[in-house]
C-alpha positions as CSV (number, residue, x, y, z in Angstrom):
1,X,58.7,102.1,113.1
2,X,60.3,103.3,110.1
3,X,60.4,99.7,108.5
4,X,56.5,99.2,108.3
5,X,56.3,101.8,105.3
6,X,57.9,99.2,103.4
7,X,56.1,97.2,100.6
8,X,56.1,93.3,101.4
9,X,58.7,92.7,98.7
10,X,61.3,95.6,100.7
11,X,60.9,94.3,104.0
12,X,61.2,90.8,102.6
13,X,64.7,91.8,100.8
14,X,65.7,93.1,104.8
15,X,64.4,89.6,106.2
16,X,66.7,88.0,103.9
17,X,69.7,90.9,104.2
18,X,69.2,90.3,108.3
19,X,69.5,86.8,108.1
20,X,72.1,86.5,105.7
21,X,74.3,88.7,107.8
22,X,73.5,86.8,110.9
23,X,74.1,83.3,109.6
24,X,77.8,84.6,107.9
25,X,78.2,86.0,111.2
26,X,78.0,82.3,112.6
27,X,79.6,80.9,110.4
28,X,82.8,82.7,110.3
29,X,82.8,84.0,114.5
30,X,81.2,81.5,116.3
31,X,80.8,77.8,114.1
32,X,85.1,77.4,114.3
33,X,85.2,77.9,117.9
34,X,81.9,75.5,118.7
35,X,82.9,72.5,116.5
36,X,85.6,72.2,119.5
37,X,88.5,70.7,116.9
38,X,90.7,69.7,119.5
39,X,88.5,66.9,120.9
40,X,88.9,65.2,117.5
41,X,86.5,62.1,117.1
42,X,85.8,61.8,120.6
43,X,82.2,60.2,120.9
44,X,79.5,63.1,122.3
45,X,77.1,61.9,125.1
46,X,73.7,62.3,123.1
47,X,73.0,60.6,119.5
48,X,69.7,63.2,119.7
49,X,72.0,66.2,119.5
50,X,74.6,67.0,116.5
51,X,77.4,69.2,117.8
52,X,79.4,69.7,121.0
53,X,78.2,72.8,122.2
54,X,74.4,72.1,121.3
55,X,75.0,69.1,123.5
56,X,77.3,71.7,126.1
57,X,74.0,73.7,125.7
58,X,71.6,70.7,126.6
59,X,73.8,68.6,128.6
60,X,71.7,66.5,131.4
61,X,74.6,66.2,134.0
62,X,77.6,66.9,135.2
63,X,78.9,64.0,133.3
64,X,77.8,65.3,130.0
65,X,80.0,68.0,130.0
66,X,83.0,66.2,131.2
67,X,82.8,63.9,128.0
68,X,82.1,66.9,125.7
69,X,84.8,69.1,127.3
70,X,87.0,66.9,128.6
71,X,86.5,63.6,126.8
72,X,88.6,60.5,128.2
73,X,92.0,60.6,126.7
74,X,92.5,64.1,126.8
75,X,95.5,65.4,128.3
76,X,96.6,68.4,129.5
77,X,97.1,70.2,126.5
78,X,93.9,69.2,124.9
79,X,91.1,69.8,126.9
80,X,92.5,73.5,127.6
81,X,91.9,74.0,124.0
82,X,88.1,72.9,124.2
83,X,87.7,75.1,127.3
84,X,88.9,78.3,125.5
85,X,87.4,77.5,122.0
86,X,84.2,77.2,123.9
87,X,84.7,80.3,125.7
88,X,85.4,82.5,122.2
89,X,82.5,80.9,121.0
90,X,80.4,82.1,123.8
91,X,81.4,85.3,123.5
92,X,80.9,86.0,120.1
93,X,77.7,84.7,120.6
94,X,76.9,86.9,122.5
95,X,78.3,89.8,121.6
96,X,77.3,89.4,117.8
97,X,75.1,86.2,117.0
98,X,72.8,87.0,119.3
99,X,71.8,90.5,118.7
100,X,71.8,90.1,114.8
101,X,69.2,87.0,114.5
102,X,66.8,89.0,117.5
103,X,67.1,91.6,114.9
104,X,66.5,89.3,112.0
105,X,63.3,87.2,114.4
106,X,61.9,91.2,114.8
107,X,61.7,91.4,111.6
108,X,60.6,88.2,110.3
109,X,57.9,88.9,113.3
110,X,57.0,92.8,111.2
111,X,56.5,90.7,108.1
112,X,54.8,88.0,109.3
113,X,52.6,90.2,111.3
114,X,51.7,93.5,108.4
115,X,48.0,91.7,107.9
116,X,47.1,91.8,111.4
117,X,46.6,93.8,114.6
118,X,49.3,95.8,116.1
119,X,49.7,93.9,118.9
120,X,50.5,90.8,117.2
121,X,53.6,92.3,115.8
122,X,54.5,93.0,119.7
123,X,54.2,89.9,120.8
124,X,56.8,88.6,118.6
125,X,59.1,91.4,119.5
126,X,58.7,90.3,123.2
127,X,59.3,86.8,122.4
128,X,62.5,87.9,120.2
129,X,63.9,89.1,123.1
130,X,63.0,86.2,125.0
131,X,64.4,84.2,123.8
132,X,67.6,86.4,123.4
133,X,67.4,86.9,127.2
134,X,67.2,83.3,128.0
135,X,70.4,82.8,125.6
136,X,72.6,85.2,127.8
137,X,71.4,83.4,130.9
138,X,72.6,80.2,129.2
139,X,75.9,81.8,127.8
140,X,76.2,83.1,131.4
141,X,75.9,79.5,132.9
142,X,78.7,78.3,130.1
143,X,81.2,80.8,131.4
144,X,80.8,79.8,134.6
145,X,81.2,76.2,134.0
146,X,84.6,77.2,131.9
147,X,85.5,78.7,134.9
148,X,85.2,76.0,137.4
149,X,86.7,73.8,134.6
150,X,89.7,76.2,134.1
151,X,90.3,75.9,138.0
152,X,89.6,73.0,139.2
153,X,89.4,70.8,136.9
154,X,86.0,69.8,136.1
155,X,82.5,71.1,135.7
156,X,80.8,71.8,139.8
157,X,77.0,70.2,140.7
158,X,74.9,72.7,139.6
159,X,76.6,73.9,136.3
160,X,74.6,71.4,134.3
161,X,71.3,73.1,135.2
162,X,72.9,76.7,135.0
163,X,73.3,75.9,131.6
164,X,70.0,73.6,130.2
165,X,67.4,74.9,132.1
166,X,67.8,78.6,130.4
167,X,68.4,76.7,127.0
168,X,65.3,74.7,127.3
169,X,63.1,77.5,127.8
170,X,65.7,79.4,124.6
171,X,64.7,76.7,122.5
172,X,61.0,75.7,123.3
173,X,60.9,79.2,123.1
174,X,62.2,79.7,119.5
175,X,60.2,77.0,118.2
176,X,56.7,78.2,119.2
177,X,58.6,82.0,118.1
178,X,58.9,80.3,114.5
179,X,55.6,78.7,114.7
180,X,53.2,81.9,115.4
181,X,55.6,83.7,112.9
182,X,54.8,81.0,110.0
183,X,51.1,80.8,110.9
184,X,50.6,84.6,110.7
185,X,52.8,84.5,107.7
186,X,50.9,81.9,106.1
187,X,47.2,83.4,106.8
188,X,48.3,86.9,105.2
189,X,46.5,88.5,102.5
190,X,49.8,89.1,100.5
191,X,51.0,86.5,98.7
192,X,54.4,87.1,99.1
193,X,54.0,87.4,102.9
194,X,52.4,83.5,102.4
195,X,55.1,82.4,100.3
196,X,57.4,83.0,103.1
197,X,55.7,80.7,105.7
198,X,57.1,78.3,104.6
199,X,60.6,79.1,106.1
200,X,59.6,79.7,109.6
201,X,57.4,76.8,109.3
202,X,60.0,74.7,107.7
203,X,62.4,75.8,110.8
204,X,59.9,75.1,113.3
205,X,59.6,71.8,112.4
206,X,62.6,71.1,112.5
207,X,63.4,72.8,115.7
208,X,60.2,70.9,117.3
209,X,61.5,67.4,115.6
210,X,65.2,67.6,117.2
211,X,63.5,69.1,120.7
212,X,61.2,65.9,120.6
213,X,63.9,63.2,120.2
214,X,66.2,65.1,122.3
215,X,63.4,65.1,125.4
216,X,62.7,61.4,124.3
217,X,66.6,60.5,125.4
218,X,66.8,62.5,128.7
219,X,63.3,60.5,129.6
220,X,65.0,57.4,128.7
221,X,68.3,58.2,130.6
């Protein structure tokens, strides 16, 4: 791989460069659409979750996404607006957020990974796209559910599950992703490679914090 001649400092600048990219990306293609502005201050099923379509991706039931989609008091104008800001969103998702940050977790994983065996570097690249393959699965399960919104009306038993089951494993996924990344960051003879463990770590925790309360309310539902 051409990027392994790189010094720690390079590859670090295309970490950073990768990420950058991917979080503008987000920001500009796929945040709009998912902050679903035409439900306005409609209340969200989950006080674990911040976000309608983090809570679209999660949702426990079929009565989760009926409030998130089609919250009470929406009429017929509104609720089509949710169901086709949540489809662009979906779509740019995964036709650009999702390849540019398995791109950007590859080469976090090559950083992380230059101290140690080859193999370790592969592992994160299978994980990458993992986790990228378990967020198509999920994207595919969202479309769906538009779908059977669109046409009848509301989400159909089953679409629930089509959609969380995928973004459990996405997420769970992630978080352990981050984790090994951190931990082989952090045990690295370079000392810029150490420094950056603390981003992956940082993230991890975070994603493992938000996963634990968020499990913590589906028990208790």
């Amino acid at each position: 791989m051409p990027l392994r001649s790189l010094s720690a400092w390079q590859l670090l600048i295309v970490v950073l460069l990768l990420f950058g990219v991917t979080l503008g990306a987000g920001s500009r293609l796929v945040a709009p659409h998912n902050k679903l502005p035409s439900r306005g201050n409609a209340p969200l099923p989950m006080k674990s979750l911040d976000g309608p379509i983090l809570q679209l991706e999660l949702a426990r039931n079929e009565a989760d996404i009926r409030q998130i989609l089609t919250p009470p008091g929406s009429d017929a104008e509104t609720w089509p607006k949710n169901v086709a800001d949540a489809r662009a969103g979906n779509r740019a998702d995964s036709l650009v957020f999702i390849p540019l940050y398995t791109l950007s977790l590859m080469a976090t994983g090559l950083l992380a990974a230059r101290a140690h065996a080859a193999w370790v570097f592969w592992v994160f690249v299978v994980a990458a796209a993992g986790v990228a393959a378990f967020d198509y699965v999920e994207n595919a399960g969202i479309e769906r559910t538009l779908d059977h919104i669109e046409k009848g009306g509301g989400p159909q038993p089953g679409d629930a599950a089509a959609i969380a089951n995928p973004s459990k494993v996405k997420w769970v996924l992630l978080t352990v992703l981050l984790l090994a990344e951190g931990i082989a960051a952090a045990t690295s003879n370079n000392t810029v490679v150490r420094w950056f463990s603390i981003a992956p770590l940082l993230l991890a925790g975070v994603l493992g914090y938000t996963l634990a309360r968020y499990f913590a309310e589906v028990r208790a539902s």
